[in-house]
C-alpha positions, -999 to +999 in steps of 0.1 A: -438+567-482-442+549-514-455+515-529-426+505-557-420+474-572-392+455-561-385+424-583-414+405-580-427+415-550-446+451-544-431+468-513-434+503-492-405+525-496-393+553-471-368+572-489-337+591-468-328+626-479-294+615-464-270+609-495-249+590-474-272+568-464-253+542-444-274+511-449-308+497-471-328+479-450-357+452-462-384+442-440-403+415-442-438+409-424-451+379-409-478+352-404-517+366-416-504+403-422-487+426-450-461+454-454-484+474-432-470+465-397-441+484-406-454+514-411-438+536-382-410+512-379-401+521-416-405+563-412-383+559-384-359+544-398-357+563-429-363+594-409-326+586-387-307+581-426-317+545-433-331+540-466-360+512-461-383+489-477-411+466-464-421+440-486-456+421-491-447+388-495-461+364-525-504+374-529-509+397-493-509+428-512-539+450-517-565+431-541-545+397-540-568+368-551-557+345-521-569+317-542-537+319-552-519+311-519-528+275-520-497+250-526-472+278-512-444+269-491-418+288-470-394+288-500-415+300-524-417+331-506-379+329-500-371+328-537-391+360-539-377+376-512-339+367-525-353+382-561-363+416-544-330+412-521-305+413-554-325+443-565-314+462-536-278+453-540-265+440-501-294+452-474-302+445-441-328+420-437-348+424-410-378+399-403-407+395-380-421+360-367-422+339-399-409+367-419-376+358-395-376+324-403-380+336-444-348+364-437-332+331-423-338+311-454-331+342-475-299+350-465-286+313-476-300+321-508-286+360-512-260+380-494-271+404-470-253+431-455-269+418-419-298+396-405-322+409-378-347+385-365-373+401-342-394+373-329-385+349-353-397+316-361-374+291-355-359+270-388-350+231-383-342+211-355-355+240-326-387+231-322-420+260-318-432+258-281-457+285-279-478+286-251-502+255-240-534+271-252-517+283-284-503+253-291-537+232-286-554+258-310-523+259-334-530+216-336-569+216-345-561+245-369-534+224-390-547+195-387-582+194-374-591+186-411-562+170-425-570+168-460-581+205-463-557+229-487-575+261-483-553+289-470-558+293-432-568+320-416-560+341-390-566+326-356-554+335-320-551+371-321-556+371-282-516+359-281-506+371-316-518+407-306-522+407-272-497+436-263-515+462-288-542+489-282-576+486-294-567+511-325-534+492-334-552+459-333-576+473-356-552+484-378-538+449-386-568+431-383-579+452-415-559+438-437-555+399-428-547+377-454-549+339-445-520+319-451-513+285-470-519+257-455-491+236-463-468+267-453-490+268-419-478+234-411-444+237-419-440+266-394-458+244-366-439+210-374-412+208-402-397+240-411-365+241-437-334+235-429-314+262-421-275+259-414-258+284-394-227+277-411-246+287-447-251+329-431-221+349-434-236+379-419-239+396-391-270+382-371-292+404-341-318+384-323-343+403-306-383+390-288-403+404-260-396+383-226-434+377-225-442+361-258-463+338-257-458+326-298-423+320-296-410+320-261-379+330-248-364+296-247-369+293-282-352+329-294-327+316-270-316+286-290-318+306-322-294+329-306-269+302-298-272+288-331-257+319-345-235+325-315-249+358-304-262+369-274-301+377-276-319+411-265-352+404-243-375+432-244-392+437-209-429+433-208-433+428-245-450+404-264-450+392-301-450+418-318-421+443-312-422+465-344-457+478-329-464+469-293-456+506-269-415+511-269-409+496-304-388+527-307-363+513-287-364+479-310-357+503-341-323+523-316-311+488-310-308+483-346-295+511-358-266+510-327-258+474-341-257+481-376-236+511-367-211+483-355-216+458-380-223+474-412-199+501-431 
């Protein structure tokens, strides 16, 4: 594993010693976390021929002054993403919770090979409906103080992380960065706009059956929007490229790029 530079963005790296490396792959993290979470998703990959990057998006990497944060919007970490996407030519994107609803925004922007959305945040018109008690605490943490710009951060880690073990949850919780307010809200109540009609790819939607962030109705109506059929993970939560059997997330993949991707 390395940390490279991938246009403006700084990004893990799992080379393949396989010279016919079918497909690049780009991961992006999501909401309160870095590049990190995809740590044994990435050396997996890599390790079955699949040449793969993880970016950090826009001030969540190591030493970031998130001062900075404040003011950012979904589309400004878009526009970086597309940057680091051209650099790499056509890859997959692959993208967790709000780094779904970024790949989704992305791939208007760019032209990825493919678009895999693993408990994605929903763009436009599909509204968020997490749990009750998330959404209550998701409410007083937008808007509890309505005129207050400071980055969020992380909150509900009882839902977000509920399906990890003690020394997993550790791991992440290490290296939280808060996230902008302004991008907070437009998760929770008006994301982008996001036309089906605008992704020419091939599209995999995939969530845990029991996540209580975005639940299964929700990946269901993202599914239909790109006419695919979605794959439910039993007994899983939110956060599929760590909770126990993500291994089986990463063989899903790879069978459908294998059928989708030259």
């Amino acid at each position: 594993m390395q940390t490279v530079n991938l246009g403006p963005l700084r990004a893990l790296h799992w080379p393949t010693n396989d010279l016919r490396a079918p497909q690049t792959l780009l991961a992006i993290h999501g909401i309160w976390v870095g590049a990190h979470v995809w740590k044994q998703f990435g050396a997996y990959l890599a390790a079955e021929g699949y040449e793969t990057y993880a970016v950090w998006l826009r001030h969540h990497q190591p030493g970031s002054d998130h001062r900075n944060l404040e003011g950012l919007s979904l589309q400004d970490y878009a526009e970086d993403v597309a940057a680091a996407t051209h650099a790499l030519g056509a890859p997959v994107l692959i993208g967790q919770s709000m780094g779904g609803l970024v790949a989704q925004i992305v791939a208007t922007m760019a032209n990825p090979a493919g678009l895999a959305l693993l408990s994605s945040a929903p763009s436009f018109g599909i509204p968020v409906i997490p749990r009750l008690s998330l959404l209550m605490t998701g409410i007083r943490n937008c808007f509890g103080r309505p005129f207050n710009s400071d980055p969020m951060p992380p909150f509900a880690d009882d839902a977000f992380l509920e399906r990890l073990d003690d020394e997993q949850r550790a791991a992440v919780t290490s290296h939280r960065v808060p996230e902008p307010r302004r991008l907070a809200r437009q998760l929770a109540f008006w994301p982008p706009v996001v036309r089906a009609s605008q992704i020419r790819c091939p599209v995999f939607v995939g969530a845990g059956d029991e996540d209580p962030v975005i639940v299964p109705w929700v990946t269901r109506r993202i599914a239909a929007r790109y006419r695919v059929i979605p794959t439910f993970y039993q007994g899983r939560g939110h956060m599929l490229n760590l909770e126990p059997g993500w291994q089986s997330v990463g063989d899903d993949l790879m069978r459908w790029m294998e059928r989708f991707v030259a």
